[in-house]
N, C-alpha and C positions, 0 to 999 in steps of 0.2 A: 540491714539485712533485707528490711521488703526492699528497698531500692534497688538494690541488688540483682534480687528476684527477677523484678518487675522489668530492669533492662535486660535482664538474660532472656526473657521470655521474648522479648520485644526484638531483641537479634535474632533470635529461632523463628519467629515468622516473619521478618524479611527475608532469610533467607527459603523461604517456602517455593516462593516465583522462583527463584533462578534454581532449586533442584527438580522442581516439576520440569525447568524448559530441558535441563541439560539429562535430567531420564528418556525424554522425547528424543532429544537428538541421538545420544545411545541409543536408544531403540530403535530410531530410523537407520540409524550407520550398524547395525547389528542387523538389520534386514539386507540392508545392501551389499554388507560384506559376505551374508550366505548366500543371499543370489549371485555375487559375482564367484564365490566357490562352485555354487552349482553351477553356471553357466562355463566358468575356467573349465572344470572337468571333462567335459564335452573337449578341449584343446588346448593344449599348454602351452597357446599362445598369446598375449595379450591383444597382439591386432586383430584376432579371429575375435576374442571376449570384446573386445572395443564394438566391431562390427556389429557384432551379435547383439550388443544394448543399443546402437546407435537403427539397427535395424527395427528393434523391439519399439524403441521410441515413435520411430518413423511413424509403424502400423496402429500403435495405439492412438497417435495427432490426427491420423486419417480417418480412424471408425471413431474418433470423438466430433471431427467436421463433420463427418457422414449423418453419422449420429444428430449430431443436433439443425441439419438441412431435413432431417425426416428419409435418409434418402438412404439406407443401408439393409439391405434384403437378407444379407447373413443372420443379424443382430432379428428380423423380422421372423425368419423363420429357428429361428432357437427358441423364441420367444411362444413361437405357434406351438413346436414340440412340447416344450417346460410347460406347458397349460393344458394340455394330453395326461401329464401325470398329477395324478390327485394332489399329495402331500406339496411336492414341488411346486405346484402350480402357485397356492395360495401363498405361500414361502416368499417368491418371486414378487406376487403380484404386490404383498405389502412393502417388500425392499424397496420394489422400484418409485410404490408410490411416496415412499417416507423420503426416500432420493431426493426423490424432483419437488418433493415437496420441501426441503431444507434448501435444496439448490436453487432455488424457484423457477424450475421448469413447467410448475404449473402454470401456466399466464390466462388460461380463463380464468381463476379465481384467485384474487393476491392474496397473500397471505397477511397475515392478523395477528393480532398480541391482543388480548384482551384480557381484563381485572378481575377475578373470579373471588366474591366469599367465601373462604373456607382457612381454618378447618372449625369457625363458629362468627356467630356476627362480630362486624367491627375488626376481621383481620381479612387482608387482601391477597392475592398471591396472584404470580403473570401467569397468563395461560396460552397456548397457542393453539389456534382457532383450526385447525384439523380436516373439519367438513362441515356442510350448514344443512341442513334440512327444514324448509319450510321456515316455524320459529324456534326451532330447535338449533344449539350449538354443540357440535362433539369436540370436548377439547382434549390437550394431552395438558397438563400440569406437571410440567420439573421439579425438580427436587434439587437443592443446593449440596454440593459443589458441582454434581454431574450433570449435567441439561438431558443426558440420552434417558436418563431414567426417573422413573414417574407413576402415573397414573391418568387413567383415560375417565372422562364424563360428560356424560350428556345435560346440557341444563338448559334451560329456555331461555331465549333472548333479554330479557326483563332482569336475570341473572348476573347477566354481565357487563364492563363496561369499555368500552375502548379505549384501547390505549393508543396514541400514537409513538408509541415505540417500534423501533423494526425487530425482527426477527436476533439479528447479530448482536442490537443495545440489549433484549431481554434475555440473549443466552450470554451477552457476559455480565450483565447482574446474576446472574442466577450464578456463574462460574465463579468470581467475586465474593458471593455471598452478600451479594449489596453493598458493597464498596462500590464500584460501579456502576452509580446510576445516573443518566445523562436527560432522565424527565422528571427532575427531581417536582417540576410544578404540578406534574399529574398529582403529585400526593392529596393537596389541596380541595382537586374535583372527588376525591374517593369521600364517601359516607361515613361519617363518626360513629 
């Protein structure tokens, strides 16, 4: 009977990965199937709704080139507006910086993974390296299974220790839950 058990449990989390992927795609094809209702309703034509995504495509490939030459004065001045209104402003200013900060559009300063003690001596967790000040590091700290959510801290350099993981290795160990980890020799360098 534990044998039993023990394989039925062990089919219920292989199949974990492949209903997580196949909710994703539902979800995406349940996005696109109501935009393309909303877009159809505008013309109960499909070559007009074809046009209509194939145009939308177009303009979005354009202001993401723009976009990333620096060179787009629309996207510049929404951005001057959005920073006029108080609540909005700061809304904005953290979206964009968490953005460019996952995307790695920040390129003056790369980004970081670094080994944080917590939540007592002797245990480790990844962190990702946020902003530096001086010898001060602000980190964000993930929480397993979701990498978006967490917890933010400031700790002194002396605190931490580098990891050479990238950004992508330590958000899929964290998604994982540590199945996935590709530094496994960093363990080694961490303090007993």
């Amino acid at each position: 009977m534990k044998k039993l058990l023990n394989y039925t449990l062990i089919g219920i989390l292989a199949f974990i990965p492949i209903v997580v992927i196949v909710q994703i795609v539902l979800f995406v094809k349940d996005m696109l199937t109501d935009l393309f209702r909303f877009v159809y309703g505008y013309s109960d034509n499909y070559f007009v709704t074809f046009l209509l995504f194939a145009a939308s495509f177009a303009v979005i490939t354009y202001v993401g080139h723009r976009v990333s030459q620096g060179r787009f004065s629309i996207i510049a001045a929404f951005e001057n507006l959005i920073e006029r209104i108080p609540l909005l402003s700061t809304v904005y200013r953290v979206t964009k910086k968490l953005v460019n900060m996952i995307a790695g559009h920040e390129l003056h300063e790369p980004r970081e993974v670094v080994y944080l003690e917590y939540p007592k001596e002797g245990i480790w967790v990844p962190a990702y390296v946020t902003n530096k000040l001086e010898n001060q590091y602000v980190l964000f700290v993930p929480t397993s299974p979701n990498p978006t959510s967490g917890f933010a801290v400031i700790v002194h350099e002396s605190k931490v220790i580098k990891s050479e993981m990238s950004i992508e290795q330590v958000t899929s160990f964290i998604i994982s839950v540590g199945a996935d980890f590709e530094k496994v020799n960093e363990i080694n360098k961490l303090p007993h």
